[in-house]
C-alpha positions as CSV (number, residue, x, y, z in Angstrom):
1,X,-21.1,3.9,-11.1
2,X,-20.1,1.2,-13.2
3,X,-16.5,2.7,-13.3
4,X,-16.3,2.1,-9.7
5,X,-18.0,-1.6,-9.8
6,X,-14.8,-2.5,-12.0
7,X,-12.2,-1.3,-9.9
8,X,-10.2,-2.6,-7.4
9,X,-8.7,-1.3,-4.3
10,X,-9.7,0.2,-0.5
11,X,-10.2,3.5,-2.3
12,X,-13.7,2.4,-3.9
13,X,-16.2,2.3,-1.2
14,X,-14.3,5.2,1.0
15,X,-15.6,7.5,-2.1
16,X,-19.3,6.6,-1.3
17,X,-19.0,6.4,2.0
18,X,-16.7,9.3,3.6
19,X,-15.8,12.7,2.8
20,X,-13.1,14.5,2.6
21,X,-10.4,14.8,5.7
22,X,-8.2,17.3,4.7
23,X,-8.8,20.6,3.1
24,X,-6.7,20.7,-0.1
25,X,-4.4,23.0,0.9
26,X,-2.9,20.5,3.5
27,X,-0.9,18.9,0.7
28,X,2.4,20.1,1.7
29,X,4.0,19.4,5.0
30,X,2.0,21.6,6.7
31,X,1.7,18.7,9.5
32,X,4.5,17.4,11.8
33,X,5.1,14.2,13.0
34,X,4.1,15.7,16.4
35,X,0.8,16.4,15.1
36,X,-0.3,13.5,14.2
37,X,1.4,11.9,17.4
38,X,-0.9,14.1,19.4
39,X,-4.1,13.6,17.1
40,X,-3.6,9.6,17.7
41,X,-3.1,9.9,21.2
42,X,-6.2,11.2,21.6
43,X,-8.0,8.5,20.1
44,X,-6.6,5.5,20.2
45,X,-3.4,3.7,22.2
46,X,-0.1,4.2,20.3
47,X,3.3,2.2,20.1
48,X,6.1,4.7,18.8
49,X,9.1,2.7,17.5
50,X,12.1,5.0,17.6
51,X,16.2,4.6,16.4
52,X,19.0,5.5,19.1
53,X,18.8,8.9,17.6
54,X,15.4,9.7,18.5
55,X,15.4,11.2,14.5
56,X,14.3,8.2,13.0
57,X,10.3,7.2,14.0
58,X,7.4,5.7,13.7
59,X,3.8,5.4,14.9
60,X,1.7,2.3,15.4
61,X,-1.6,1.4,16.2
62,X,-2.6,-2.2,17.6
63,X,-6.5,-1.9,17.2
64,X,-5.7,-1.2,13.6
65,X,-4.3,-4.2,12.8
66,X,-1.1,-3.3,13.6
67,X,-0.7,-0.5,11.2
68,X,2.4,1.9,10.5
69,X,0.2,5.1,10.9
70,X,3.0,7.0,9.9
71,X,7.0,8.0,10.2
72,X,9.3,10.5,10.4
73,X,13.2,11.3,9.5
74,X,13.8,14.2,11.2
75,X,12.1,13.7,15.1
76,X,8.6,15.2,16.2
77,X,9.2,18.2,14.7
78,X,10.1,16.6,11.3
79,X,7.1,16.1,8.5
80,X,5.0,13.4,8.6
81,X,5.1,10.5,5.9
82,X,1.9,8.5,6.5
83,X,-2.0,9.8,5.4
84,X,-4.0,9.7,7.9
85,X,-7.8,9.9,7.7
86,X,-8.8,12.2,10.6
87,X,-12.4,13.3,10.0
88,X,-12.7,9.2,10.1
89,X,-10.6,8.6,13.6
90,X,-11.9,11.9,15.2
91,X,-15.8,10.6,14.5
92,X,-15.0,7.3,16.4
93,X,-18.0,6.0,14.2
94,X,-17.9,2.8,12.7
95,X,-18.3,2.6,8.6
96,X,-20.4,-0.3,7.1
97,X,-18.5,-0.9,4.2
98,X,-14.9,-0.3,5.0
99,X,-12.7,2.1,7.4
100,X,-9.9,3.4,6.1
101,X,-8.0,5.0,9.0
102,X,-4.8,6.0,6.4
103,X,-1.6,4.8,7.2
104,X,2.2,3.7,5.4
105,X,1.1,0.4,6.1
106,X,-1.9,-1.6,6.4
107,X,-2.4,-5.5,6.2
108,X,-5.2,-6.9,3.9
109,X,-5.5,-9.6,2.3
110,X,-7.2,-10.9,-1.3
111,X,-8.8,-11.3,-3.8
112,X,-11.3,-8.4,-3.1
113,X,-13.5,-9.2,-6.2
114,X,-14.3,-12.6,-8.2
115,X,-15.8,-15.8,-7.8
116,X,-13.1,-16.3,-4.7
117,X,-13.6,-12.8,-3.2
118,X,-13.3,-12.6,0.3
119,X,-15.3,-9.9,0.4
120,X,-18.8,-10.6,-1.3
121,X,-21.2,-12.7,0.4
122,X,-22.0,-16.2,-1.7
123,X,-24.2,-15.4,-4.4
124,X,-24.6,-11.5,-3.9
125,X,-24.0,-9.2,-7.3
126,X,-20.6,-7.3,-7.7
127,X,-21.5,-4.0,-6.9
128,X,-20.5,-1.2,-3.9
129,X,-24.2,-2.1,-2.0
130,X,-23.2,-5.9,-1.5
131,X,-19.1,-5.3,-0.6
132,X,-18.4,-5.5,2.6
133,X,-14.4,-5.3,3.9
134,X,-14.1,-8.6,6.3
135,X,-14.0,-7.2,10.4
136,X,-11.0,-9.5,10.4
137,X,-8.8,-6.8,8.2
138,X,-10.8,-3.6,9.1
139,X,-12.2,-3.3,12.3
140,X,-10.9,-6.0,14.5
141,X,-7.6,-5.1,16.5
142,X,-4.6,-7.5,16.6
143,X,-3.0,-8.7,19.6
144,X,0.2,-7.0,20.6
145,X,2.6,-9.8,21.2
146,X,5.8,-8.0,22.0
147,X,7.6,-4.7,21.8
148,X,10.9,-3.2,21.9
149,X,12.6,0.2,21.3
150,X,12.7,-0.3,17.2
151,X,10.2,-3.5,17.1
152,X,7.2,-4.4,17.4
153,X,4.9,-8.0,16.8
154,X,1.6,-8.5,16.8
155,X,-1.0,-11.6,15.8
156,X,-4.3,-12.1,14.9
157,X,-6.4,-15.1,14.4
158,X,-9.6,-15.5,11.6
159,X,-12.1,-17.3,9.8
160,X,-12.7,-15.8,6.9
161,X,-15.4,-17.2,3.8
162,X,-15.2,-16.3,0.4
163,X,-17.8,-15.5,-2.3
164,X,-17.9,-19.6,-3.4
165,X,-18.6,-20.9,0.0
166,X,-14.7,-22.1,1.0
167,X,-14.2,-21.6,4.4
168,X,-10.3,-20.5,5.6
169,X,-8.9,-20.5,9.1
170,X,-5.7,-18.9,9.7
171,X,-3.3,-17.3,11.9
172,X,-1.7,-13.7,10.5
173,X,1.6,-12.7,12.4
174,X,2.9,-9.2,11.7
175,X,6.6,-8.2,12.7
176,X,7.4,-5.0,12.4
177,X,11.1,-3.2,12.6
178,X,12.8,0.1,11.8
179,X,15.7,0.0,9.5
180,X,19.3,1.6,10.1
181,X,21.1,3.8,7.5
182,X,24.0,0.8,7.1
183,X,21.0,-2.0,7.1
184,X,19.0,0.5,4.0
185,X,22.3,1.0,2.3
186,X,23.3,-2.7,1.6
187,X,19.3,-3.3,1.1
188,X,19.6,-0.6,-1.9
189,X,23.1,-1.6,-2.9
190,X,24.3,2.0,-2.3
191,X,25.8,3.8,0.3
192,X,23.9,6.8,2.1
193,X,25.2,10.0,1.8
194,X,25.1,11.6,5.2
195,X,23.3,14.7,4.5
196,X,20.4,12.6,3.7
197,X,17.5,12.1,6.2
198,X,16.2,8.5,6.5
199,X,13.0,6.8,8.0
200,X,12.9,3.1,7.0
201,X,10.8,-0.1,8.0
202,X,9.7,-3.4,7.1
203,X,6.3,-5.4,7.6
204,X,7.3,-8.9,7.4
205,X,3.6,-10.3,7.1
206,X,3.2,-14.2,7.7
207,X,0.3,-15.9,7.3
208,X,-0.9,-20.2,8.4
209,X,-3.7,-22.2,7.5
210,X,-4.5,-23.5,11.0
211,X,-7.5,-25.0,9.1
212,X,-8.2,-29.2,8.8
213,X,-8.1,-28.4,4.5
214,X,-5.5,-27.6,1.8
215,X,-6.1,-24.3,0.4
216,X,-6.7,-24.6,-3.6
217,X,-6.9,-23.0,-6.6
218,X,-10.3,-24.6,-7.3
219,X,-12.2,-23.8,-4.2
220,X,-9.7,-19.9,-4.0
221,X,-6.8,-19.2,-2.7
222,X,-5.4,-15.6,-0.3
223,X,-2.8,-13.6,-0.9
224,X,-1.4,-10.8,1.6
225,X,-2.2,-7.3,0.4
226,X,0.0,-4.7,2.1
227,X,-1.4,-1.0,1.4
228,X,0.5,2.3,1.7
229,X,-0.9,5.7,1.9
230,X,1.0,9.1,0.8
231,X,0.7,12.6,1.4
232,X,0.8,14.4,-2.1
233,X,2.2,17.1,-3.6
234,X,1.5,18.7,-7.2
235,X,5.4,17.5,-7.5
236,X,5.0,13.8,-6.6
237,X,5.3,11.8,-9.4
238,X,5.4,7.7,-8.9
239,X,8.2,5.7,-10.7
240,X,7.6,2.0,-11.0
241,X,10.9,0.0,-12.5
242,X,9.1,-3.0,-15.2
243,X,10.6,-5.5,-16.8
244,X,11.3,-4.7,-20.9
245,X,10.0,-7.0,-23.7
246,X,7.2,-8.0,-26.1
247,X,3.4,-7.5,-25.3
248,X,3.2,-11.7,-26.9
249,X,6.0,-12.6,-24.4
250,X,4.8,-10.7,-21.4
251,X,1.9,-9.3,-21.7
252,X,0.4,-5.2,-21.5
253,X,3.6,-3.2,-19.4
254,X,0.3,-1.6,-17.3
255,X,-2.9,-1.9,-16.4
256,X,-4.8,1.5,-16.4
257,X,-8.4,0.8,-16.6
258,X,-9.3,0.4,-13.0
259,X,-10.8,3.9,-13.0
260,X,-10.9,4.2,-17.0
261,X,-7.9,5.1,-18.9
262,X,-5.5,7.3,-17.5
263,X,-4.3,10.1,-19.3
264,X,-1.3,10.8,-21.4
265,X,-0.3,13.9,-19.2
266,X,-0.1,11.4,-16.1
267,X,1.2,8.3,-17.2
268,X,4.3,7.6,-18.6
269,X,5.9,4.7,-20.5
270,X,9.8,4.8,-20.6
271,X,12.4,2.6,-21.2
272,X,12.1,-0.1,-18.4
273,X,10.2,2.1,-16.3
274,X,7.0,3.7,-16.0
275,X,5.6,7.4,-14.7
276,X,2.5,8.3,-12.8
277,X,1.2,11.2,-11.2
278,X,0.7,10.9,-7.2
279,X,-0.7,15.1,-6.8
280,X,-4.1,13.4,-5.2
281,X,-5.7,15.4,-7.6
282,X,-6.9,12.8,-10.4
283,X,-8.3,9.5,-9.4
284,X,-6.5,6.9,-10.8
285,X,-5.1,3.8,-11.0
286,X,-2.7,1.2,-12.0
287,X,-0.9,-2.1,-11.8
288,X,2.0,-4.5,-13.3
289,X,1.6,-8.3,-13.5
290,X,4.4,-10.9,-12.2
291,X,5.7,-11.2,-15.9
292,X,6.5,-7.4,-15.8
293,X,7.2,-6.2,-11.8
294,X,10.3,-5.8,-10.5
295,X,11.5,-5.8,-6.4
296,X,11.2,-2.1,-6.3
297,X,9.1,0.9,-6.8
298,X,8.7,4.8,-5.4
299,X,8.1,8.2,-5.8
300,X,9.3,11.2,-5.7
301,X,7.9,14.5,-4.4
302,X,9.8,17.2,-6.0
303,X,8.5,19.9,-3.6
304,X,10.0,18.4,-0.2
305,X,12.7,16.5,-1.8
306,X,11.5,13.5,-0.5
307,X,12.6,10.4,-2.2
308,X,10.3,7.2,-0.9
309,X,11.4,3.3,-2.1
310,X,9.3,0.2,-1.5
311,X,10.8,-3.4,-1.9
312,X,8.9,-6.1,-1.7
313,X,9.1,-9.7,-1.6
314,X,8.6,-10.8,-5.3
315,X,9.3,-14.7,-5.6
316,X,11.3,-15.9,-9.0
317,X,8.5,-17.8,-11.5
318,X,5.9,-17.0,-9.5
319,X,3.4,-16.9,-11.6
320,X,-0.4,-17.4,-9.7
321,X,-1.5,-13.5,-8.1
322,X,-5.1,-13.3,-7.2
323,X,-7.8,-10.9,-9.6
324,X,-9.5,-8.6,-7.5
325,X,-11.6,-7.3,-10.5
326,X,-15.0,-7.3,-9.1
327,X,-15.9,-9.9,-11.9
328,X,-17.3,-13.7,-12.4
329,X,-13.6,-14.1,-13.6
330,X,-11.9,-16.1,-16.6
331,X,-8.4,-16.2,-14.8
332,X,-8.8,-15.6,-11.7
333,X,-5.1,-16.0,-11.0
334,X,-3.8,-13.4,-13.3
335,X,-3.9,-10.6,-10.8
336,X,-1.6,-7.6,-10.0
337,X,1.9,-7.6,-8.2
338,X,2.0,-4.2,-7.4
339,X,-0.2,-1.3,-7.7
340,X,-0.7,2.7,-7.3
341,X,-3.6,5.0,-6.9
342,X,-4.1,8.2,-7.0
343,X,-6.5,10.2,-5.3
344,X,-8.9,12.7,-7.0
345,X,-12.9,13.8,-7.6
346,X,-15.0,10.8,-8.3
347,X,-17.2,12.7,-10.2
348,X,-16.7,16.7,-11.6
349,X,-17.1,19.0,-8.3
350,X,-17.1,16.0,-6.2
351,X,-14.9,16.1,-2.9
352,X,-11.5,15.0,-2.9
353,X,-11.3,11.7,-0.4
354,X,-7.6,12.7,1.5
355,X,-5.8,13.9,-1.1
356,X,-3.3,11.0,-1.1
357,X,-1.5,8.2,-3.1
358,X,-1.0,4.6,-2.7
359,X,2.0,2.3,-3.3
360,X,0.5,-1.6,-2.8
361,X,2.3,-4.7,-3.2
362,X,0.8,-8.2,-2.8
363,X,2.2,-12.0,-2.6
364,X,1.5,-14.5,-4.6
365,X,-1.9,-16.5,-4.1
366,X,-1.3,-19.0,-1.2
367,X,-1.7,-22.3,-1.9
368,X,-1.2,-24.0,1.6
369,X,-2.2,-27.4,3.4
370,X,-2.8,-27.7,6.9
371,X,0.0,-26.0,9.0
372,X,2.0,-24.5,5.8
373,X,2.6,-20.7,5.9
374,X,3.7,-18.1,3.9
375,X,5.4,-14.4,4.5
376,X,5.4,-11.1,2.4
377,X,7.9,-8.7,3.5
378,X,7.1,-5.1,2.4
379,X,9.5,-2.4,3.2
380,X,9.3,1.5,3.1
381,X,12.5,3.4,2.9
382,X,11.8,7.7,2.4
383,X,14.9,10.2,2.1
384,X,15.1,13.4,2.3
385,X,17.9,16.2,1.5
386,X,19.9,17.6,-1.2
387,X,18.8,16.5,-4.9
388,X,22.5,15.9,-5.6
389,X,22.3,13.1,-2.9
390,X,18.9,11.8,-4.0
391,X,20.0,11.7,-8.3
392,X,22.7,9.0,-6.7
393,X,20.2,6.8,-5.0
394,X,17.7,7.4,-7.8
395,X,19.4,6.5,-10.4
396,X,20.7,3.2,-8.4
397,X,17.9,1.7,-7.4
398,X,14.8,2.9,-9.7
399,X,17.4,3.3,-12.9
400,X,16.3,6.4,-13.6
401,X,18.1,10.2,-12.8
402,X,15.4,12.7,-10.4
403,X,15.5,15.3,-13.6
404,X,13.8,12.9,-15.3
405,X,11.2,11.7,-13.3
406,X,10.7,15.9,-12.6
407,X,10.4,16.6,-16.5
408,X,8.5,12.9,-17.1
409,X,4.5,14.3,-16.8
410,X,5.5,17.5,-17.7
């Protein structure tokens, strides 16, 4: 148990809390976008965001905080990207601690652990009995402000108290929009090839103290914490671009002791970027720190050729990103940019959670007075067709060729 107390991430209390929700052998595309269409129809109200095409979309849920459930390049009969937790949905139950629906794309915000946590009670002890994921970010619905063929908005407002006693009021403001294939190409800085099959879309996540008080470092500050969940493969293997240069200048390239260290065979150091096995077989998890992150990670799942980038909004000299590590911390401001998680057994002969994997990115810790706001923009981009096409894009934008990243935890 005290592995789990030190981690960070939605993925803890889910592993005490909730079972499985589907059976190992569901790690291929074995489900259509269809499918899960159908399965969230029948439980909750949906928005589907489409392109002119019809090929290109994706699946939203209001009363989930206006999450990207999930997405698809090739129309309803085309794979689906985005996890979702159906043992969860179909129960209609409410969890206690936290309930994680799945999804490419889910707002939360942080620290989750620390003096300035957001989501321990004032004076409670670290640990899974006394965390509690605020309603605000888990349970309560956002409003639906207004939506279009390939858009959507929505808005929520909160009051949120963290472990120290500061109180924040705030308004969150989600816009949400698919991407076209000329819009991705200039975002990438390379052109599409047209065999390739694209579903793309961006969060851009704002966030105002509507409160009477400055938000400060010494009573804790917020950041926005966009979460993305994965189906796996036993092919999948993340790739996360880091900046090059001396542990005394920047500091460790990764941390991997969220879950205790991760193994040789499934993490990877290479030059300017790192490796890290998404099969949702072996929990784990990592993350890189301002001095090292760059704009830019993904993965790649060898088995479906499926090529998925995330960009992110990642300020120049931005320095202060809030530590989630649940913690009475030293530095509380010398948190994670982005992170990855794998899913796996918490314990030998344990239950798997999904399987799935993660790719999070955060802001930096909002420092705001009275009226200021501040937006992340988080962006999904997956492709899928011919390796040939996929090397180009590859080796463009994560600097790094797809026989590499195939051969990398071999």
């Amino acid at each position: 148990m005290r592995a789990m107390i030190r981690a960070v991430g939605p993925v803890l209390a889910l592993v005490a809390v909730l079972g499985a929700c589907r059976p190992a052998a569901d790690k291929e595309w074995s489900v259509t976008f269809k499918d899960d269409l159908e399965f969230l129809k029948r439980h909750k109200p949906v928005i589907v965001l489409a392109d002119d095409s019809g090929l290109m979309q994706a699946v939203l849920v209001a009363d989930w905080q206006g999450r990207i459930v999930t997405s698809t390049a090739e129309g309803e009969t085309g794979p689906s990207f985005g996890w979702i937790n159906r043992r969860l949905v179909a129960s209609g139950e409410r969890q206690e601690h936290i309930n994680v629906f799945g999804g490419e794309d889910r707002f939360w915000l942080g620290p989750e652990g620390g003096q300035y946590s957001i989501f321990f009670s004032p004076g409670s002890p670290f640990d899974l009995e006394h965390w509690f994921v605020p309603a605000a970010i888990d349970w309560d619905p956002f409003r639906t402000v207004s939506v279009e063929r390939s858009r959507a908005v929505f808005q929520s407002e909160m009051i949120l108290r963290n472990f120290s006693g500061a109180e924040f009021r705030l308004e969150v403001l989600r816009k949400i929009r698919l991407l076209g294939r000329r819009e991705v190409g200039g975002l990438l800085g390379t052109a599409l090839a047209a065999d390739l099959k694209l579903a793309a879309f961006e969060s851009a996540n704002t966030i105002k103290n509507t409160g009477p008080r400055e938000w400060s470092k010494e009573t804790g500050l917020l950041s926005i914490w966009i979460l993305g969940m994965f189906n796996p493969s036993p092919e999948t293997v993340i790739v996360i671009p880091f900046r090059q240069g001396s542990e005394e200048e920047l500091g460790p390239v990764v941390n991997d002791a969220y879950f205790g260290k991760v193994p040789d065979d499934r993490l990877s150091v290479g030059e300017g970027v790192l490796f890290f096995s998404g099969d949702g077989a072996y929990r784990s998890k990592i993350g890189l720190s301002p001095r090292r992150a760059r704009p830019v990670m993904g993965s790649y799942d060898g088995s479906n050729e499926v090529l998925t980038l995330v960009q992110y909004t990642l300020p120049e000299g931005a320095a202060d990103y809030v530590n989630s590590m649940w913690e009475h911390q030293k530095e509380p401001y010398r948190g994670d940019v982005v992170n990855s998680y794998n899913d796996g057994p918490a314990a030998p002969g344990a239950e798997l959670l999904g399987p799935f994997y993660e790719l999070e990115t955060s802001s930096p810790a909002a420092a705001l007075k009275p009226g200021q706001v501040l937006t992340h923009v988080h962006r999904t981009i997956h492709l899928r067709g011919p390796e040939r096409a996929l090397d180009r894009v590859a080796r463009s934008v994560l600097g790094v060729p797809l026989a590499d990243i195939k051969k990398a935890l071999q």
